[in-house]
N, C-alpha and C positions, 0 to 999 in steps of 0.2 A: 573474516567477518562476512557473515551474509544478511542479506534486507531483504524485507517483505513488506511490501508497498501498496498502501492504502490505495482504494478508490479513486479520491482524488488527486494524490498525485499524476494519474494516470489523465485524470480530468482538464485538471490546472493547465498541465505541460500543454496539454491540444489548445486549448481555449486559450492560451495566454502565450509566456514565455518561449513554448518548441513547437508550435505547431508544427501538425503534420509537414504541410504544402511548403513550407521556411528553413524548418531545421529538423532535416530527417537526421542529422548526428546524431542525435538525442534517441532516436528511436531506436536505429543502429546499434549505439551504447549499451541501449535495454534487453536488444537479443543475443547479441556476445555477450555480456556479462550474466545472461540468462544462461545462455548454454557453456556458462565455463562453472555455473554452480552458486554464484554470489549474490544473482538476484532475482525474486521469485513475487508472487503475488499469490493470490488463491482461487478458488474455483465462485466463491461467493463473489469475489470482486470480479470476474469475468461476465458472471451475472448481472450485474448493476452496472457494464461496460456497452452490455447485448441490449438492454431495455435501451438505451441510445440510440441507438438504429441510426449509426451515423460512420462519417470516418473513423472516428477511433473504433468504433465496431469492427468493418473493415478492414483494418490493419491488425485487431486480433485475431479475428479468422483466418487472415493471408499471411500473417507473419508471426505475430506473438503469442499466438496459444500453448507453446511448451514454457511459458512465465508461470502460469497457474498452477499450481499445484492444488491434487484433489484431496478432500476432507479424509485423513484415512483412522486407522485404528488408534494411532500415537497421538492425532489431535484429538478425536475424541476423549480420549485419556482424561483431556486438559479441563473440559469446559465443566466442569464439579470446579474447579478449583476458579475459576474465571468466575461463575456463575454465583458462590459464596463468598468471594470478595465484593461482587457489584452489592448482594444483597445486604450484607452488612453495613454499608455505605448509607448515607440520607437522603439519597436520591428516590423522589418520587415513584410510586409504583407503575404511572403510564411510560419515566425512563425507563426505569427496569424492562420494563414489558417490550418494551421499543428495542432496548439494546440486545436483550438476548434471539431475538428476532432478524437483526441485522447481520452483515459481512462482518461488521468492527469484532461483534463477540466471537468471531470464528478467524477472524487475523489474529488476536490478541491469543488464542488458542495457540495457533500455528507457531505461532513465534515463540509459545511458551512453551511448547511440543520439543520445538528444533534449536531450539535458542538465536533466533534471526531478532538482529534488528529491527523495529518497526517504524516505517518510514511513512509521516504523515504530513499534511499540510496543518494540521489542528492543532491547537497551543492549549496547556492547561485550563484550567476555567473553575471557577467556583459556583456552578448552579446546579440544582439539583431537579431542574428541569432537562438537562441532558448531561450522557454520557461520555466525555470526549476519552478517545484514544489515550491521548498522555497520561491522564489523570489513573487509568487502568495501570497503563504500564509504570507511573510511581509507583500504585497500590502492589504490583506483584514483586517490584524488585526487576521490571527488563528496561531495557534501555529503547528510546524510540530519539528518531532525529528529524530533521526536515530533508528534502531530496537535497535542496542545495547543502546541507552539509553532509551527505550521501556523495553527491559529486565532488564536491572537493575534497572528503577523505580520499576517493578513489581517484582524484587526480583527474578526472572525467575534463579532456579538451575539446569544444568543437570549434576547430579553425578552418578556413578555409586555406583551399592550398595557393601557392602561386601558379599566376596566371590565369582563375577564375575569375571571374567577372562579378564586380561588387556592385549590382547594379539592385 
């Protein structure tokens, strides 16, 4: 199984739960499991990573820039088929306009391209003032999870060892 992970999870983790400066495990996680094939993100969300101008920026220029994967032939393929499910849908024309503009419509590609998991922090929603994630991947048929059950399918530990200091 391989994942392809929204923006925010990327977001979340620094802001909250793994910061950088706390729980570099986390991050570490994200570049082995990057470079063994399982977990990837895209070039769009590396984008909306940059306009941060901050550590997490930082740490993808220094460390996780082979996560991304770039837009290529076999995702474009996808976004016809992305693009007339959203439309078909009752969602507002300024979602539409919104969505096919953003990272979401070109993750939701990607993962329909490669067949990745799509890994978001975003939960269903009935509005049709936006477009969430999940609600795509009902409509196509792919499967999306949250990171925390990304980690614990993969069994993902971060413990300290003994003898460090729990201070």
């Amino acid at each position: 199984m391989t994942y392809l992970l929204d923006a925010n999870v990327f977001i979340q983790a620094k802001n909250l739960h793994y910061g950088l400066d706390f729980c570099p495990a986390f991050w570490d996680w994200l570049i082995d499991n990057g470079a063994c094939g399982r977990v990837f993100s895209i070039d769009k969300v590396a984008d909306e990573i940059a306009a941060g101008a901050d550590e997490l920026n930082d740490w993808m220029r220094e460390r996780g820039h082979a996560l991304f994967l770039r837009t290529g032939v076999s995702v474009a393929a996808q976004f016809g088929a992305v693009s007339t499910w959203v439309t078909q849908q009752q969602y507002e024309p300024a979602a539409i306009s919104t969505f096919l503009q953003v990272a979401d419509f070109y993750l939701i590609a990607h993962a329909l391209a490669d067949g990745h998991v799509v890994v978001t922090h975003e939960v269903p929603a009935n509005s049709v003032k936006r477009i969430k994630i999940p609600n795509v991947c009902i409509g196509l048929g792919m499967r999306f999870m949250t990171p925390y059950e990304m980690l614990r399918r993969e069994r993902a530990r971060f413990v300290l060892g003994r003898g460090e200091l729990l201070t």
